[in-house]
N, C-alpha and C positions, 0 to 999 in steps of 0.2 A: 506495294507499288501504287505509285497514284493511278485515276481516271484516265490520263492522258497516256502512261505508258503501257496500260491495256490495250487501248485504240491500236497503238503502232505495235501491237504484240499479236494482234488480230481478232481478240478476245469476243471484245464488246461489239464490232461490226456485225463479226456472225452471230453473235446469240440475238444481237435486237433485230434481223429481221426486217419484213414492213420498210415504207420507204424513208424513213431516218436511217437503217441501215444499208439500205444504197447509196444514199448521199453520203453516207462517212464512208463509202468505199468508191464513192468517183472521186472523193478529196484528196483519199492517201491510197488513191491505187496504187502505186509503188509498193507499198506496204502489205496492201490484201495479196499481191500476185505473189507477194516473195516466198510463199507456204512458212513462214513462219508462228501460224497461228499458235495464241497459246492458248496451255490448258486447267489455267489459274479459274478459281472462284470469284465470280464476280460480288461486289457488295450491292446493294439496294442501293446506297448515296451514290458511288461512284459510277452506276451504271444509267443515273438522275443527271450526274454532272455531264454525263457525254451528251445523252441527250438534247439537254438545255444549249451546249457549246454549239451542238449540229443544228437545231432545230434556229436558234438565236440571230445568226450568221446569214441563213442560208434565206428566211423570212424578209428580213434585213432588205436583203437582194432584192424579192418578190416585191415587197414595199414602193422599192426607190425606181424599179421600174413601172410603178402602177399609173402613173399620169402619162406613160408612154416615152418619159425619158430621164437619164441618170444622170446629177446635176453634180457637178463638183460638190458642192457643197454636202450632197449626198454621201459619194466617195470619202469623203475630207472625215464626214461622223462617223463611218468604219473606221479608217484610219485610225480615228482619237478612240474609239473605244478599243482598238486592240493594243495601242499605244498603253492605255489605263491598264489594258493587260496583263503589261509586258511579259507579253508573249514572246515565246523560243523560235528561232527561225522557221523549225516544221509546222509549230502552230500557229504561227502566221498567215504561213502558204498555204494550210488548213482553211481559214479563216477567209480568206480570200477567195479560193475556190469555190468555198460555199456560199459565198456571196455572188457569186458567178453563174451557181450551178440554177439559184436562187430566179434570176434574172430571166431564162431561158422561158421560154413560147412553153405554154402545157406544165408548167411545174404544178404538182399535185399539192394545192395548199391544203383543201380538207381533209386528205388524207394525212400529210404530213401535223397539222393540227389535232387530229383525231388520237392518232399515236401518241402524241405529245401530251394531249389532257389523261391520256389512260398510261403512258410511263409515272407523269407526277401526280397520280392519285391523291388525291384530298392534300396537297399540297398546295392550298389557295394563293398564300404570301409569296410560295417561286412563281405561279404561273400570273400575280400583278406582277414582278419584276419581270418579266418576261414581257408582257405586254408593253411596260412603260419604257424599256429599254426599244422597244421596235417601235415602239411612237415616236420614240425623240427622230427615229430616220424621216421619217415624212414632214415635221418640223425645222428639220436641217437647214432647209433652203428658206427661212422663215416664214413660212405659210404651210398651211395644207389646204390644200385642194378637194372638191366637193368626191370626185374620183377617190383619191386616198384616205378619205371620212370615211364616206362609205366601204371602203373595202377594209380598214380599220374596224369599222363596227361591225363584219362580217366577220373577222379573226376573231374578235373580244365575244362573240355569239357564240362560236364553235366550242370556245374554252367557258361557257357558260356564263358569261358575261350578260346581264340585259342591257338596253341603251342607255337605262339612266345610271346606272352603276360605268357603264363605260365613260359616260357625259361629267361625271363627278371625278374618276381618274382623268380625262382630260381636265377640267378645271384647277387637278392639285399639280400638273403639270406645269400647266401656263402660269401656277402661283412662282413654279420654282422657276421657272427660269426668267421670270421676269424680278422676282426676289434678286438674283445673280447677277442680272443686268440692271435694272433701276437707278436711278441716281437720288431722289429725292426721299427723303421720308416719309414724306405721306406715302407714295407708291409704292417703296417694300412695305410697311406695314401692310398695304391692302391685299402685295401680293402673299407674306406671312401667314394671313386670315386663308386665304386660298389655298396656300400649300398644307396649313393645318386640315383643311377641310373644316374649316368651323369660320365665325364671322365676329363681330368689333361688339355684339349683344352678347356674347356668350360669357356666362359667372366665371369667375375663378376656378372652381372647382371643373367646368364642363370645361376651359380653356386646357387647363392638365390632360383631364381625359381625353381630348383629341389629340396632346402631342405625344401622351402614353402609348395611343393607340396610332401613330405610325408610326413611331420609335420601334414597336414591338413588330409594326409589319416588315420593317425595313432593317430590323438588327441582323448584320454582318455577319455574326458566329451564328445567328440561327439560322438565315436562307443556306448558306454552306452547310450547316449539319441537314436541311433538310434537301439537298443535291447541285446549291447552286454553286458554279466552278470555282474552285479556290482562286482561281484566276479573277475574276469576275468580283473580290472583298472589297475593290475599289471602288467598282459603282456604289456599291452598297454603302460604301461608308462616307460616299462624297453625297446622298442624299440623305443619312442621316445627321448630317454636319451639318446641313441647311436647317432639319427640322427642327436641331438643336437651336441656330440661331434665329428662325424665325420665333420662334418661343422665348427666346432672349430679349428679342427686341419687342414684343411684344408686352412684356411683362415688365421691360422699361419706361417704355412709351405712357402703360395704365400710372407707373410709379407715379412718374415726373404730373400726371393730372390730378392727384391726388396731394 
């Protein structure tokens, strides 16, 4: 049985405890009240992927309330990411709720952070997807704000992030999504160099190594085996499609001066 029909089977609420398992049982209260709980073995992944699902969602929320108000545009980025989901009606209303519960006066983010870095133990590559996926929320309305920087660089601390390692994921960010938007050549190539995390000096050989090495942080089948939501292959595989073609274009660009 998957991660998700554990959830509504009551499994995974009650064993995780701690305030991720309150928030997956203010989501599907319907579900905890009905005493249907079961009494199935949980796996390590699947009980990673609930996690990530509750903790993803509900941040989200915290997030786009952090400058004091939630902008369409805000909304509209939940929407597309559980759109990318496609997510089943309950998991939707999941989703939404946590992004609700998220939003409220007093939500416990360090605590909920805390949990979250000690559920994904030494799972570095889920907890950068995790981060870049909640950065793109404050991005949404296209800016972030000095308020949502900084309470950004407070979440990426909890999960042991320092500023400049968080300052470098912010930079490979702004590479992709200006990569996706850009119209002229010069400017994907430059955003390319950014999203690579490497720059227009770097050899042949160091160009590889850096698209090796987010190829490897961002492969699809690995964050899944290591607990991120099967639901959730999408992201992962619509940023490594980029880093594919920034490395494409890159490598044509050197061609054609040569």
């Amino acid at each position: 049985m998957s991660w998700w029909g554990k959830v509504v089977g009551g499994t995974l609420g009650f064993a995780l405890g701690g305030p991720l398992g309150a928030l997956m049982g203010a989501s599907l209260g319907n579900y905890f009240d009905s005493g249907t709980a079961s009494t199935m073995r949980l796996g390590a992944t699947e009980r990673v992927q609930s996690v990530f699902f509750t903790a993803t969602f509900a941040v989200m929320g915290y997030i786009a309330k952090a400058d004091g108000k939630v902008t369409k545009a805000e909304i509209d980025l939940v929407e597309q990411v559980i759109r990318q989901m496609h997510l089943a009606s309950a998991q939707r209303s999941a989703a939404i709720k946590l992004f609700t519960e998220g939003k409220k006066d007093g939500f416990p983010i360090h605590e909920i952070l805390a949990q979250f870095k000690r559920e994904c133990f030494r799972r570095r590559n889920l907890i950068q997807m995790f981060l870049e996926v909640i950065t793109a929320t404050a991005f949404a309305d296209g800016r972030m704000d000095s308020k949502e920087r900084r309470i950004l660089e407070e979440i990426a601390a909890d999960l042991g992030y320092s500023k400049a390692e968080y300052d470098q994921l912010l930079h490979r960010l702004s590479g992709q999504a200006h990569f996706a938007s850009d119209e002229s050549i010069e400017d994907r190539l430059n955003a390319a160099y950014e999203l690579l995390a490497t720059n227009p000096s770097a050899s042949k050989a160091e160009l590889k190594k850096a698209y090796r090495r987010q190829m490897n942080q961002h492969h699809p089948d690995k964050l899944v085996a290591k607990g991120l939501p099967e639901e959730m292959i999408d992201l992962a595989t619509k940023k490594t499609q980029d880093i594919k073609a920034a490395y494409e274009l890159i490598k044509s660009q050197r061609q054609t001066m040569h």
